[in-house]
PyMOL Python script that loads the backbone (N, CA, C, O; Angstrom):
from pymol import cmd

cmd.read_pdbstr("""\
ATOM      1  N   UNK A   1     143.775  59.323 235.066  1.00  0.00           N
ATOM      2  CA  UNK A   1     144.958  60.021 235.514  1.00  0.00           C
ATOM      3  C   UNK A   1     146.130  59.036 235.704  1.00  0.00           C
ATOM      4  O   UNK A   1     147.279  59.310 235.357  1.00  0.00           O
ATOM      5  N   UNK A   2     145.832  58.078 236.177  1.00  0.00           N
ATOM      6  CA  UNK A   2     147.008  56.892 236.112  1.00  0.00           C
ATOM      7  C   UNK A   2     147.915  56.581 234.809  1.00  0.00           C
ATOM      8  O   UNK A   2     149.141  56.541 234.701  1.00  0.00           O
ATOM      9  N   UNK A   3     146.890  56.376 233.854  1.00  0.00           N
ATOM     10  CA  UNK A   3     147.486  56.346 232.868  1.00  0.00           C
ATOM     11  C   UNK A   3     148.559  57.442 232.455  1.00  0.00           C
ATOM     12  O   UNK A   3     149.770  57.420 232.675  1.00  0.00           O
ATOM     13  N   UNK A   4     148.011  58.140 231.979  1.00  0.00           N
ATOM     14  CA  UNK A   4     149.151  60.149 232.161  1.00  0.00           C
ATOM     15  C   UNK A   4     150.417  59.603 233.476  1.00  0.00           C
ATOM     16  O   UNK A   4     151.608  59.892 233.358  1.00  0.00           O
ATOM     17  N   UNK A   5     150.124  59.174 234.109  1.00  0.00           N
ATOM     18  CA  UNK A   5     151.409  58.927 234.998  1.00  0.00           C
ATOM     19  C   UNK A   5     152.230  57.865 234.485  1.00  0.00           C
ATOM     20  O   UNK A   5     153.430  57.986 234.240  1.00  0.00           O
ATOM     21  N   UNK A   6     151.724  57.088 234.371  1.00  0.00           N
ATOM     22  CA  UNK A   6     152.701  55.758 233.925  1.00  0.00           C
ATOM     23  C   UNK A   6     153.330  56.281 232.220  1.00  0.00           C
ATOM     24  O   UNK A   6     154.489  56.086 231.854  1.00  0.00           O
ATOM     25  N   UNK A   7     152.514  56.792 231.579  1.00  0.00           N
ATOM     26  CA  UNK A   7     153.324  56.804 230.199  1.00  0.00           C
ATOM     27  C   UNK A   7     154.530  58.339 230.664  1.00  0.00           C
ATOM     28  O   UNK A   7     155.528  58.454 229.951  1.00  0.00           O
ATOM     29  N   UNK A   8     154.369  59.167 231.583  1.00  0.00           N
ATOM     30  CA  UNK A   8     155.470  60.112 231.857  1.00  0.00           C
ATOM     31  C   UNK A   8     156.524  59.168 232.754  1.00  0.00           C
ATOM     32  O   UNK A   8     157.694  59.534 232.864  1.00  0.00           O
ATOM     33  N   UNK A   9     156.262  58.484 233.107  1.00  0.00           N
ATOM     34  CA  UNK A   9     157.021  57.912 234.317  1.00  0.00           C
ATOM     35  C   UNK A   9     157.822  56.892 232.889  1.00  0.00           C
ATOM     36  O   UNK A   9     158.985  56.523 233.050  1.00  0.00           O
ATOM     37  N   UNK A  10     157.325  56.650 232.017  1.00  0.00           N
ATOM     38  CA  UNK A  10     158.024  55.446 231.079  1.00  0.00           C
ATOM     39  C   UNK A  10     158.824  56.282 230.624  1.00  0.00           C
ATOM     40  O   UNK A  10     160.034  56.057 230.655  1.00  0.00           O
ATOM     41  N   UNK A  11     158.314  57.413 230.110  1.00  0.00           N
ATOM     42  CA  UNK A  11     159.592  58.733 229.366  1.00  0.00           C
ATOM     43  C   UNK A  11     160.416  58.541 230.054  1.00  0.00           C
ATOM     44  O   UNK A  11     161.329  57.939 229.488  1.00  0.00           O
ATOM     45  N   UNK A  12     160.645  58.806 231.336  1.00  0.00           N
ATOM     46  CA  UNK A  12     162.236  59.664 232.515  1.00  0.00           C
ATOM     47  C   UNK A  12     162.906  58.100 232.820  1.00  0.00           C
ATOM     48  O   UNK A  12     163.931  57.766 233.413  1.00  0.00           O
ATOM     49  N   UNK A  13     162.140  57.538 232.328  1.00  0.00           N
ATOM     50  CA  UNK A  13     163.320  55.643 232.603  1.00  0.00           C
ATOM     51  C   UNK A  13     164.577  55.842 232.095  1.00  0.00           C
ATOM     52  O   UNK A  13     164.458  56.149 230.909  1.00  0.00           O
ATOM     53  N   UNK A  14     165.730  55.811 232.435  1.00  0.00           N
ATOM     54  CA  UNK A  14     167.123  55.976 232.308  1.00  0.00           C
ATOM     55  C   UNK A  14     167.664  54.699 232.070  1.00  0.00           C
ATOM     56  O   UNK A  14     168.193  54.154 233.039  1.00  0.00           O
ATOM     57  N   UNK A  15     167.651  54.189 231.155  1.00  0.00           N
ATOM     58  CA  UNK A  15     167.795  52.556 230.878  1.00  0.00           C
ATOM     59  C   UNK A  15     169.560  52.462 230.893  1.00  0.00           C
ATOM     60  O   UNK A  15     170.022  52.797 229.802  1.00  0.00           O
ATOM     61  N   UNK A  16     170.337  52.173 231.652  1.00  0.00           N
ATOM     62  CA  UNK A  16     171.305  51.879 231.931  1.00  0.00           C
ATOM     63  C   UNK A  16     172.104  51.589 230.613  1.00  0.00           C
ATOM     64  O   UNK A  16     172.972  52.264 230.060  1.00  0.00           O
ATOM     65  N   UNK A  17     171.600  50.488 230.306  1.00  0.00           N
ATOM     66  CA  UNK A  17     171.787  49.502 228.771  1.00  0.00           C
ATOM     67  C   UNK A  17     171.860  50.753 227.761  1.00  0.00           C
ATOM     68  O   UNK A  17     172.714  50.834 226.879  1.00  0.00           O
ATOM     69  N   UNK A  18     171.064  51.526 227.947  1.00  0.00           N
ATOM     70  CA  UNK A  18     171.014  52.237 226.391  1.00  0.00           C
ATOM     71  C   UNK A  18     171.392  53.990 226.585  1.00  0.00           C
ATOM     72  O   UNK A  18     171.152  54.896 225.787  1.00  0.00           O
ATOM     73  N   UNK A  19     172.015  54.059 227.847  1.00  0.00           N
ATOM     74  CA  UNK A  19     172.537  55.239 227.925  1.00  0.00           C
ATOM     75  C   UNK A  19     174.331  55.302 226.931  1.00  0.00           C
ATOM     76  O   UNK A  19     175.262  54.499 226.878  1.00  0.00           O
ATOM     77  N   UNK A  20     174.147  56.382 226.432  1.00  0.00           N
ATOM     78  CA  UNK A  20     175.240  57.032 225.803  1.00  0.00           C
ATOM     79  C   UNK A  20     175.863  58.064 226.294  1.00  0.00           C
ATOM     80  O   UNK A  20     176.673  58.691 225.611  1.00  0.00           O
ATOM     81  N   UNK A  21     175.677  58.272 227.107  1.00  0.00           N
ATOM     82  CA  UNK A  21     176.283  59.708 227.924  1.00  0.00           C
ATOM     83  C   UNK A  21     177.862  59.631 228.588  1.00  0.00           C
ATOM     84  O   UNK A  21     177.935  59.435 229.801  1.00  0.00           O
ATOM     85  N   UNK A  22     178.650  59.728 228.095  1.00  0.00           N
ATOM     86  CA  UNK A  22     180.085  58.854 228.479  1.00  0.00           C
ATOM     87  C   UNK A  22     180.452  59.517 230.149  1.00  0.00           C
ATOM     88  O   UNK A  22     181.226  59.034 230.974  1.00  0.00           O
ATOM     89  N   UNK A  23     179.536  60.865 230.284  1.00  0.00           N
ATOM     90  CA  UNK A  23     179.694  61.773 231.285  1.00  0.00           C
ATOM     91  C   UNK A  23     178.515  60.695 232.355  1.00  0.00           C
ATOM     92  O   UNK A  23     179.202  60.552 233.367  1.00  0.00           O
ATOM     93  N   UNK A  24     177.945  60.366 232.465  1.00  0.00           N
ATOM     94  CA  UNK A  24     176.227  59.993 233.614  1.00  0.00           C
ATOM     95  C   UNK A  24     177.011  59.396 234.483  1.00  0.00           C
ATOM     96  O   UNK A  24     177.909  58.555 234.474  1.00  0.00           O
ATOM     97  N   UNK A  25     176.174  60.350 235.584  1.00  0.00           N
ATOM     98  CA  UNK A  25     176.755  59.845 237.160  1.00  0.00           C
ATOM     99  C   UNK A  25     176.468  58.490 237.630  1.00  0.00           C
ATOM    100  O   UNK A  25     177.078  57.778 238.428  1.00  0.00           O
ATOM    101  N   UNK A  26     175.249  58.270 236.859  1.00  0.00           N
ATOM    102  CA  UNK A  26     174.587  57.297 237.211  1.00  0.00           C
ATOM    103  C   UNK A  26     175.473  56.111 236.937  1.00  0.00           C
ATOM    104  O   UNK A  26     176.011  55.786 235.879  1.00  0.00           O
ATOM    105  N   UNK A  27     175.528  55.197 238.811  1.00  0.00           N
ATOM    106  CA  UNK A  27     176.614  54.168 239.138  1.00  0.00           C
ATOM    107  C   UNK A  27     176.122  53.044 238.208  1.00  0.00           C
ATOM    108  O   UNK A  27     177.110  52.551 237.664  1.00  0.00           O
ATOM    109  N   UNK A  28     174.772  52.334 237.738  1.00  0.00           N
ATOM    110  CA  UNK A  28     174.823  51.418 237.496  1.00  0.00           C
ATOM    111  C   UNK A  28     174.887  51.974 235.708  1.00  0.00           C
ATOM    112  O   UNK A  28     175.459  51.079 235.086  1.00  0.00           O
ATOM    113  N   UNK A  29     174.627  52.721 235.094  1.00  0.00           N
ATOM    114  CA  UNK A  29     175.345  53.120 233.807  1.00  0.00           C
ATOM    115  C   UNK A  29     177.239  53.191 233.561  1.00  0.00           C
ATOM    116  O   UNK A  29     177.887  52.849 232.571  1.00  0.00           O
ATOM    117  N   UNK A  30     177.731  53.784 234.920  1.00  0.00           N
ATOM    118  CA  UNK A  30     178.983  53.517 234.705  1.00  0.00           C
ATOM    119  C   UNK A  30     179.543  51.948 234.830  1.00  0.00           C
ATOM    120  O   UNK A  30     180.207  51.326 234.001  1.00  0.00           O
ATOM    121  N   UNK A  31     179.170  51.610 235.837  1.00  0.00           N
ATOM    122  CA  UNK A  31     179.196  49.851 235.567  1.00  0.00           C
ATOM    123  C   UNK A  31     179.208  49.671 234.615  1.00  0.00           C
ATOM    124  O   UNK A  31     180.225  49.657 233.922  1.00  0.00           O
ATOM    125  N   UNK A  32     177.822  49.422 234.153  1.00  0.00           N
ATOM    126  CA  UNK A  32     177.304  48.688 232.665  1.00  0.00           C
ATOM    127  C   UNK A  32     178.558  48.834 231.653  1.00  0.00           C
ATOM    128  O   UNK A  32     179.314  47.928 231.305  1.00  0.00           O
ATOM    129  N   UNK A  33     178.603  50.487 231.182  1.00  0.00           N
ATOM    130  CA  UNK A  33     179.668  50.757 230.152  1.00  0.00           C
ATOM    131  C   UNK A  33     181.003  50.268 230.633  1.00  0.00           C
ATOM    132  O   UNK A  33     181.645  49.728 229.733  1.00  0.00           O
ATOM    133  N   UNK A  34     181.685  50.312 231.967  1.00  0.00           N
ATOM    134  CA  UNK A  34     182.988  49.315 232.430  1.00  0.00           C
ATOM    135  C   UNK A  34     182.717  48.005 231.984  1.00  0.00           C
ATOM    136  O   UNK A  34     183.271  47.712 230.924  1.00  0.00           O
ATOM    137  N   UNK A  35     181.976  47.090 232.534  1.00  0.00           N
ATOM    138  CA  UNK A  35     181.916  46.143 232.260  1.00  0.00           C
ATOM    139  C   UNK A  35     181.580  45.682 230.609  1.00  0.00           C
ATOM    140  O   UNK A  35     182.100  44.669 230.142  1.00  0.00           O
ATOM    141  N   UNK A  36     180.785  46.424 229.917  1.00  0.00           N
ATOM    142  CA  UNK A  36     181.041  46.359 228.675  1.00  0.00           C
ATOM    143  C   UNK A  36     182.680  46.412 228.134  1.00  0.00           C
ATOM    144  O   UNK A  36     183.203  45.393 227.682  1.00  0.00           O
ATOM    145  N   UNK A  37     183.296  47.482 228.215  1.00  0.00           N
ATOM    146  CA  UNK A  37     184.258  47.605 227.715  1.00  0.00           C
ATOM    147  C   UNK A  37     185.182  46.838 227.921  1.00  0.00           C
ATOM    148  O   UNK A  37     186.126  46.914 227.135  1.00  0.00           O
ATOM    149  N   UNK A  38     185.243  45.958 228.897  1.00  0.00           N
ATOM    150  CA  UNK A  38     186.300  45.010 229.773  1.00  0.00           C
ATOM    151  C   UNK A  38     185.933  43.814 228.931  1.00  0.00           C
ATOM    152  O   UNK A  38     186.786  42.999 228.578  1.00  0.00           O
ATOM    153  N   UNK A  39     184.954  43.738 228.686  1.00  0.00           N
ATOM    154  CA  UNK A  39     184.634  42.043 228.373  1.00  0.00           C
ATOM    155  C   UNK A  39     184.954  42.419 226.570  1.00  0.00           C
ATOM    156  O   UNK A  39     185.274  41.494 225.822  1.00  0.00           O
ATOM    157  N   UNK A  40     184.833  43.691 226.103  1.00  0.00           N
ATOM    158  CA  UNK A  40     184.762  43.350 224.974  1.00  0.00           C
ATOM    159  C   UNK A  40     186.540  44.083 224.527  1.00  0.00           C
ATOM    160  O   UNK A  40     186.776  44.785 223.543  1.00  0.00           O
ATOM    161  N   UNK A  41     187.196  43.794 225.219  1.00  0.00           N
ATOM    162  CA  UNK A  41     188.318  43.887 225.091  1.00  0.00           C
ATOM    163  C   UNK A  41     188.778  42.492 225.368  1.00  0.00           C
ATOM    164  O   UNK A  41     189.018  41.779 224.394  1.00  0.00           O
ATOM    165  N   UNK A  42     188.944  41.976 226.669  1.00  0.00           N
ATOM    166  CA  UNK A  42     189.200  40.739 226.966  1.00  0.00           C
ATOM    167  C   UNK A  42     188.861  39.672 225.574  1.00  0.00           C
ATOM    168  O   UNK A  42     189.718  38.960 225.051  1.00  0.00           O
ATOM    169  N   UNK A  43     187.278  39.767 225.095  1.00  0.00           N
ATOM    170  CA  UNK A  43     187.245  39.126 224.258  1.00  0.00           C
ATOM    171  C   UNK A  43     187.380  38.970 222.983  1.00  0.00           C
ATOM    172  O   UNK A  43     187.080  37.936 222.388  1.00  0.00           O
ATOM    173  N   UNK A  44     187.912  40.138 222.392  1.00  0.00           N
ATOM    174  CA  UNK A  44     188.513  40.130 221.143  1.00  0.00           C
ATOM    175  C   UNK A  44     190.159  39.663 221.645  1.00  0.00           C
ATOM    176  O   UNK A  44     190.695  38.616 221.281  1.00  0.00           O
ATOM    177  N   UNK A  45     190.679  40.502 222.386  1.00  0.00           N
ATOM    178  CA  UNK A  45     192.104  39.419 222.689  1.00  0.00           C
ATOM    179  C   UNK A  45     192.120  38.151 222.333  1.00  0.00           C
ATOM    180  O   UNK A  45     192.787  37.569 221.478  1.00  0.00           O
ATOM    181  N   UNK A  46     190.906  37.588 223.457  1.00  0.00           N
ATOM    182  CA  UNK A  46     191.436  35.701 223.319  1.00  0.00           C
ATOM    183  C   UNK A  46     190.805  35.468 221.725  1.00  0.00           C
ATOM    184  O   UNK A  46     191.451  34.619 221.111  1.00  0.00           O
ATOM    185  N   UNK A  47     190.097  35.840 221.246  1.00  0.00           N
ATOM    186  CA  UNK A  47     189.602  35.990 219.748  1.00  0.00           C
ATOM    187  C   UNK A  47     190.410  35.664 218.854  1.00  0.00           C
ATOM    188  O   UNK A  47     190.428  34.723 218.060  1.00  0.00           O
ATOM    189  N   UNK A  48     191.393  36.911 219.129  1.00  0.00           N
ATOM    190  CA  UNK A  48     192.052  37.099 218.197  1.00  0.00           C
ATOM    191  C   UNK A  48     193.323  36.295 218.281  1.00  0.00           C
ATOM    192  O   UNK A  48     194.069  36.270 217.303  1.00  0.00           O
ATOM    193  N   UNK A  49     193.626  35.623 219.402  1.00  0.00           N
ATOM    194  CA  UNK A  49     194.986  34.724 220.037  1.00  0.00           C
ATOM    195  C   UNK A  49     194.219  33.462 219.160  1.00  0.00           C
ATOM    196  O   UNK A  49     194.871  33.055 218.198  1.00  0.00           O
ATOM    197  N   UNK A  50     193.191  32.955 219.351  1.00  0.00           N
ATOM    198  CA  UNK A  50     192.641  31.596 219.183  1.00  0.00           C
ATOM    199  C   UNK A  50     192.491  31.746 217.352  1.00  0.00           C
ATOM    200  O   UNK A  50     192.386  30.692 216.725  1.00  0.00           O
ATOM    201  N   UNK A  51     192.490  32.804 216.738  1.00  0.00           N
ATOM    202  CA  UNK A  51     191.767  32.927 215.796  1.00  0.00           C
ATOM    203  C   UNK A  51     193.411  32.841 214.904  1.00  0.00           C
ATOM    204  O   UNK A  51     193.584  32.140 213.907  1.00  0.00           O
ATOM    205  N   UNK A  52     194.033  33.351 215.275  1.00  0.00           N
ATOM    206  CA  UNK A  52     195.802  33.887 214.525  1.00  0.00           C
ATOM    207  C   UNK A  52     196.437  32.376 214.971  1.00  0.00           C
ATOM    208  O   UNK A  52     197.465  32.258 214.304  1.00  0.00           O
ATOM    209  N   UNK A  53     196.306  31.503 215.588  1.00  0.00           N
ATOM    210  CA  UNK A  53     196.346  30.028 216.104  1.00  0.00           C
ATOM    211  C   UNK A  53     196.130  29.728 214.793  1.00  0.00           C
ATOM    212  O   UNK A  53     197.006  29.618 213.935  1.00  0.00           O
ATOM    213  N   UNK A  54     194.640  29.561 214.604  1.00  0.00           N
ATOM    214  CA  UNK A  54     194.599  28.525 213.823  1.00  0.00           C
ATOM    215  C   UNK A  54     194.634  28.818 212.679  1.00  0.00           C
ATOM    216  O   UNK A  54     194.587  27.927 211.832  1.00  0.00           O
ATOM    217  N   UNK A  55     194.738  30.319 212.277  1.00  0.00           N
ATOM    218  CA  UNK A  55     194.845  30.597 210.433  1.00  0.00           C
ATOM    219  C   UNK A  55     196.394  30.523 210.577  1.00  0.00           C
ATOM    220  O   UNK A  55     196.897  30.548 209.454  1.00  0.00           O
ATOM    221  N   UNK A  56     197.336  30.439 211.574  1.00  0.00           N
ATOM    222  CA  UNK A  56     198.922  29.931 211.274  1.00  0.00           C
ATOM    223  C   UNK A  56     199.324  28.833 211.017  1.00  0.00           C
ATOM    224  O   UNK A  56     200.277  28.594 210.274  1.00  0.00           O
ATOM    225  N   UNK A  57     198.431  27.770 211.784  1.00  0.00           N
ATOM    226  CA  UNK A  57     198.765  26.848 211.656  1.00  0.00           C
ATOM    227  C   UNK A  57     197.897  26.376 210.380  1.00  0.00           C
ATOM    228  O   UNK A  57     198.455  25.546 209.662  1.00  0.00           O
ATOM    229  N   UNK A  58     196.948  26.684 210.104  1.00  0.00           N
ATOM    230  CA  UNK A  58     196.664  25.970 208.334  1.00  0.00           C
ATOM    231  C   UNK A  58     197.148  26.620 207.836  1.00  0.00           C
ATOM    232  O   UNK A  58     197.895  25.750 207.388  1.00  0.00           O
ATOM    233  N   UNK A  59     197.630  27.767 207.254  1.00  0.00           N
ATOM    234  CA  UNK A  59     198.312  28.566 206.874  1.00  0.00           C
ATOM    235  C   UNK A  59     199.939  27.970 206.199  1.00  0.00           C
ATOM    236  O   UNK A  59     200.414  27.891 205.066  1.00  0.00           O
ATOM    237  N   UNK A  60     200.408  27.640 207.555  1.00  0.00           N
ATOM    238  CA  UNK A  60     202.067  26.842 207.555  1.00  0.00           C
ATOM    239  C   UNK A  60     201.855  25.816 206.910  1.00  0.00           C
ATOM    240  O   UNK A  60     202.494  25.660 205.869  1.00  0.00           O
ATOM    241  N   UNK A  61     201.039  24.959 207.268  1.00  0.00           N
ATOM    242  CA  UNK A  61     200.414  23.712 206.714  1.00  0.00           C
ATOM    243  C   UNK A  61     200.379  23.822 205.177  1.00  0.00           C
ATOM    244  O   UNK A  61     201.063  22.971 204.607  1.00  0.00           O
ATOM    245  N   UNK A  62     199.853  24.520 204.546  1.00  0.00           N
ATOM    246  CA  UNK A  62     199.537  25.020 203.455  1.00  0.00           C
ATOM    247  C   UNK A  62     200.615  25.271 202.496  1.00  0.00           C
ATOM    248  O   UNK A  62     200.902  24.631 201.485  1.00  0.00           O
ATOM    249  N   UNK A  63     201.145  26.285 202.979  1.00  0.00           N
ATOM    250  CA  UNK A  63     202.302  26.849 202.709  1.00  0.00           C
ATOM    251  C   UNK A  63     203.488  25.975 202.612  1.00  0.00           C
ATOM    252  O   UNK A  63     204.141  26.131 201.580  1.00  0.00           O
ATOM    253  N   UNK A  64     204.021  24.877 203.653  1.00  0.00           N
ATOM    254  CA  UNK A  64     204.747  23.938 203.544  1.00  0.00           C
ATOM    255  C   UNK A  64     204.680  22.592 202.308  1.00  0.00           C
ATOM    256  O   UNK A  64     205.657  21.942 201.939  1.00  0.00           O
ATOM    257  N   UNK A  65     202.974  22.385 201.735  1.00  0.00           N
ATOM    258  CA  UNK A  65     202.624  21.658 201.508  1.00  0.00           C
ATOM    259  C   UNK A  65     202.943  21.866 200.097  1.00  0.00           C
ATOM    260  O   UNK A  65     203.331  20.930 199.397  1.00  0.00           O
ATOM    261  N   UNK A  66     202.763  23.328 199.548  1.00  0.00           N
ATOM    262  CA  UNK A  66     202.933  23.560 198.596  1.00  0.00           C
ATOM    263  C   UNK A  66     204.248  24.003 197.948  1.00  0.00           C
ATOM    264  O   UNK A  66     204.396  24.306 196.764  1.00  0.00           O
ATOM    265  N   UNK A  67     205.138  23.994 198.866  1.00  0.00           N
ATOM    266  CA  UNK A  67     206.478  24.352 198.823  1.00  0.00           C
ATOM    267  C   UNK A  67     207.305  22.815 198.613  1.00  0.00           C
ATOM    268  O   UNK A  67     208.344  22.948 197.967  1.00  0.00           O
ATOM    269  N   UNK A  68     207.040  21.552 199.006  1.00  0.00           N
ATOM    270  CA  UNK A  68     207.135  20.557 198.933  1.00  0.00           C
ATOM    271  C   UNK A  68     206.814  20.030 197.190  1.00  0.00           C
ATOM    272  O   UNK A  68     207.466  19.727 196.190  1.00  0.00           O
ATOM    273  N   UNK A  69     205.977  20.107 197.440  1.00  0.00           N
ATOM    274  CA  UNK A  69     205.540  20.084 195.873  1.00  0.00           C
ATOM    275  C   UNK A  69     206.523  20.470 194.542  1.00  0.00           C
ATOM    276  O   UNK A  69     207.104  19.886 193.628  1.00  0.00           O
ATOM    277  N   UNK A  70     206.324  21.792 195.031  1.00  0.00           N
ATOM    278  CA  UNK A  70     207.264  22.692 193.868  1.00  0.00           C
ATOM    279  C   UNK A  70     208.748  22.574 193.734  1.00  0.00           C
ATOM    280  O   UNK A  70     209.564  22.873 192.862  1.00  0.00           O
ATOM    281  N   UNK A  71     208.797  22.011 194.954  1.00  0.00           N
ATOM    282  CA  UNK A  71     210.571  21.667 194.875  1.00  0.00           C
ATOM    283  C   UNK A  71     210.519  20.179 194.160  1.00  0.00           C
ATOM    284  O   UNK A  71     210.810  19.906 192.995  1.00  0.00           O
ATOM    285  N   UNK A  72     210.130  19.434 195.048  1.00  0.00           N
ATOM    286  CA  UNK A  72     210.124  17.927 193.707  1.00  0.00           C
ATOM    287  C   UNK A  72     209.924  17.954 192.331  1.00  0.00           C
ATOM    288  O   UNK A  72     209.960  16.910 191.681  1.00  0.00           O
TER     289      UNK A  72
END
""", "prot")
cmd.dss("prot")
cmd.show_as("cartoon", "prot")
cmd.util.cbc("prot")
cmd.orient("prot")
């Protein structure tokens, strides 16, 4: 009989992590999905700041280098 309990008791597990329910009351699911969404905003920002950095600057680099050229 234990067994029969533990594999129903594994069904009704509400795994925070893998809820999709954009509606669930449940506080540590709303967390989870806040804090997901925060970090993965935050981190495409600096991503994308650090990332547009440095394809400008080889980019200019590039671009200058070859413009130099073509004029001589």
């Amino acid at each position: 009989m234990a067994l029969l309990t533990s594999r129903t008791t594994r069904k009704r597990e509400h795994e925070y992590q893998a809820c999709d329910d954009e509606d669930c009351p449940r506080f540590p699911c709303r967390v989870y999905r806040e804090g997901f969404a925060n970090g993965r905003a935050v981190g495409y920002a600096e991503g994308y700041g650090a990332g547009y950095a440095d394809g400008y600057g080889d980019g200019y680099q590039e671009g200058f280098s070859a413009g130099v050229s073509s004029a001589g």
